[in-house]
N, C-alpha and C positions, 0 to 999 in steps of 0.2 A: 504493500500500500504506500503510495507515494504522499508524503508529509505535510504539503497540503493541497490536497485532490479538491478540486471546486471552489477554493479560496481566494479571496481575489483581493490581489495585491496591488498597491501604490508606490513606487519607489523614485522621491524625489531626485531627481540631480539624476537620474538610470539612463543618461544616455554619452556615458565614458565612467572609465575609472573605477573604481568602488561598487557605484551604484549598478552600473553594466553589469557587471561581475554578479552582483545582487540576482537582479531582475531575470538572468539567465538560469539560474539556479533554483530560482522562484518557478519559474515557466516549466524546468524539466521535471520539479517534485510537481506540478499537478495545479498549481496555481493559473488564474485569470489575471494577468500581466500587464498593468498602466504606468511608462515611464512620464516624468513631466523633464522638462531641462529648456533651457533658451536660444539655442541652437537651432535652427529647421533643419540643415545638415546633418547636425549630428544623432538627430532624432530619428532621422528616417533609416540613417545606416541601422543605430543600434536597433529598431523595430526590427528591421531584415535580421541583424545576427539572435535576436531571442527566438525570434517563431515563435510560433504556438497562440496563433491570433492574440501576440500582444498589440497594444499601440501606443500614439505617443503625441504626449499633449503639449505644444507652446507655451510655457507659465515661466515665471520672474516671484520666487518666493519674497523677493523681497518689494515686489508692485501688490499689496494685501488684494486690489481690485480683483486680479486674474482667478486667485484663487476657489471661489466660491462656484466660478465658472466650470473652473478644471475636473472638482469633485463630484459637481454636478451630471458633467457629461461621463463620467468613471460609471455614475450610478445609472445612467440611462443607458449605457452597451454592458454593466454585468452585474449589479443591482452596487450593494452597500458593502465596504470596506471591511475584511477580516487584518490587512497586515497593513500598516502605514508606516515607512521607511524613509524620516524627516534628514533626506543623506545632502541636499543640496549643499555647497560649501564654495568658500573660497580660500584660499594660502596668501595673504602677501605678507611675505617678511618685510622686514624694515627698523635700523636701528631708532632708539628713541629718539636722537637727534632729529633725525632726518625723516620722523612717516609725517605724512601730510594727512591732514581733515578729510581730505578726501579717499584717501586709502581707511581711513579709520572709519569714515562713514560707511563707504562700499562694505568693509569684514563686519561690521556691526550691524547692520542692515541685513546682508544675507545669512551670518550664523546666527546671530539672536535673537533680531527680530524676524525672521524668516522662519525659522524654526519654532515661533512662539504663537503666531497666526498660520503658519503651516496643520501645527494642531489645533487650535481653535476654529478655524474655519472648514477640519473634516468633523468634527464634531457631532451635527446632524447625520453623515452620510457613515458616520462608523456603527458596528454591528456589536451588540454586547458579547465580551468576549474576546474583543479584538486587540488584537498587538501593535503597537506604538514601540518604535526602536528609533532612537537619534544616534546619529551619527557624533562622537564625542570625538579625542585622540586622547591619545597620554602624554600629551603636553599640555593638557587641560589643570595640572594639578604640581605643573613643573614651571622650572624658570631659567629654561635657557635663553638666554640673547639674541635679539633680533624678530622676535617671534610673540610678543608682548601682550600684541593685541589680540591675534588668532589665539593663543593661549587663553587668553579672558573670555573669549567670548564662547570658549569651549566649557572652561569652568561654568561659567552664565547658565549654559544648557544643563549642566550636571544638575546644576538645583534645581532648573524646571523638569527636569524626570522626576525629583524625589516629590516635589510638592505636587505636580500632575499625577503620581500615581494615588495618592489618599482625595484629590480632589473626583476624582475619576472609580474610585473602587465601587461607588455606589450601581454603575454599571459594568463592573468585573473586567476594566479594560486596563490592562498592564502597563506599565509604559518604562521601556530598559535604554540603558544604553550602550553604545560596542565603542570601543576607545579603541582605535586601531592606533597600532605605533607609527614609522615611516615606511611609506607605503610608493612604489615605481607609480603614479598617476599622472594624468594630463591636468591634473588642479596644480602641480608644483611648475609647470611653466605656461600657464594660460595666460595670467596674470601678469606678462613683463618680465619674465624673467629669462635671459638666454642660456641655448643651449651648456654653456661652459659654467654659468651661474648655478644651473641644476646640477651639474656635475661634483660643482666645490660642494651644494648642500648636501648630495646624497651621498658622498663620501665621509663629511661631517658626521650625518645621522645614523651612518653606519656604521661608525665609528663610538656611535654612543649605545647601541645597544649588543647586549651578552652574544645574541645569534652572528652579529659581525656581519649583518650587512639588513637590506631595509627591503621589505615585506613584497608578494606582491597582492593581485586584488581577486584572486580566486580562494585566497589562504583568508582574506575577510569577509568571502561570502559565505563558508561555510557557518562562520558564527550569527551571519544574520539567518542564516535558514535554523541554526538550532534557536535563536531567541523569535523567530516567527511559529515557530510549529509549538507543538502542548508539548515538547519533550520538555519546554522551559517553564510549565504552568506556573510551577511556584516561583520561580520568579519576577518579581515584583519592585521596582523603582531601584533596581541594583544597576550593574557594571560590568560587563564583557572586557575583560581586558587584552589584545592581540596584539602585542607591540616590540617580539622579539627579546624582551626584557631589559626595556628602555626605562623601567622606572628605579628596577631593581639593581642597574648600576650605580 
């Protein structure tokens, strides 16, 4: 029996990276498959590589308008929400001197406030019962340099699982987080950063975790399938941790 047969899943940001990775794993246990992301491009690729009549929505988690649209049209091609996968994100590093208002607004906007009306406005369209997983890292809770902001606005989401999960128990709906460590993604050069730039960080980050080098995104999908399916019932406003043993150095 495939883990979740008829289920029908959301997974923000599913169209690269992480979420891709997700949504693919979702579609082959047996799940109804809806990516959201910003990209028309990148949307229609990743539709093609899931199969399994998933599809894939235009939304900007951090424009609140799109939203209600997005969930809407989820619930009229495969009804109401079992899995919501709040994965949309952005990376910009930046030392203190140097981030500007506007780098600070863009990772603020999309981690925290994105993530905070991402769940409040599936709200109506979720099914009791239903699993809520944000997307966290393991610099959510650390203090490396250059990385300041995306670190906060990681921590930020940590307390909205703990306080969404008691607000929400009244309908039996969990809400986890997965903290993946450093991870090969198109999030770490989307954003401005050239090829050689990605290079000095991922050798950095690999350098700070016990496994000696940095993660990829089929090794954090399998964590999101065990915290969508009931193998993870009990729990409840906790923490996946996947991060090569980045915190434990």
């Amino acid at each position: 029996m495939k883990k979740l047969q008829n289920k029908v899943a959301v997974v923000t940001g599913g169209n690269s990276g992480i979420g891709l990775a997700t949504a693919k794993v979702f579609a082959e246990q047996g799940a109804k498959v809806a990516i959201t992301g910003r990209d028309p491009k990148t949307i229609d690729s990743a539709v093609n590589e899931i199969g399994h009549n998933a599809f894939g929505i235009i939304s900007d988690v951090s424009s609140i308008n799109t939203l209600d649209a997005s969930y809407k049209r989820v619930k009229d091609t495969y009804g109401n929400i079992d899995v919501l996968v709040v994965n949309a994100g952005v990376y910009i590093p930046g030392a203190l001197a140097d981030f500007t208002e506007e780098q600070f607004d863009k990772t603020s906007d999309i981690n925290f406030k994105g993530v905070f009306f991402s769940i409040q406005k599936a709200l109506p369209y979720l099914n009791e019962d239903a699993s809520i997983i944000i997307t966290s890292s393991s610099l959510a809770t650390m203090g490396l340099p250059g990385v300041s902001v995306y670190s906060a606005t990681k921590g930020a989401v940590n307390t909205l699982a703990k306080a969404f999960s008691t607000e929400l128990a009244d309908r039996k709906i969990r809400v986890n987080l997965l903290s993946p460590g450093p991870i090969e993604t198109p999030i770490m050069t989307r954003d401005g950063a050239t090829n050689e730039e990605f290079e000095i960080a991922k050798n950095y980050l690999a350098s700070k975790t016990v496994a000696g080098r940095i993660g990829n995104a089929n090794e954090i999908a399998k964590g999101f399938l065990y915290l969508a399916s009931d193998d993870s019932k009990y729990m409840i406003g906790s923490e996946l941790l996947i991060d090569g043993g980045m915190r434990v150095k």
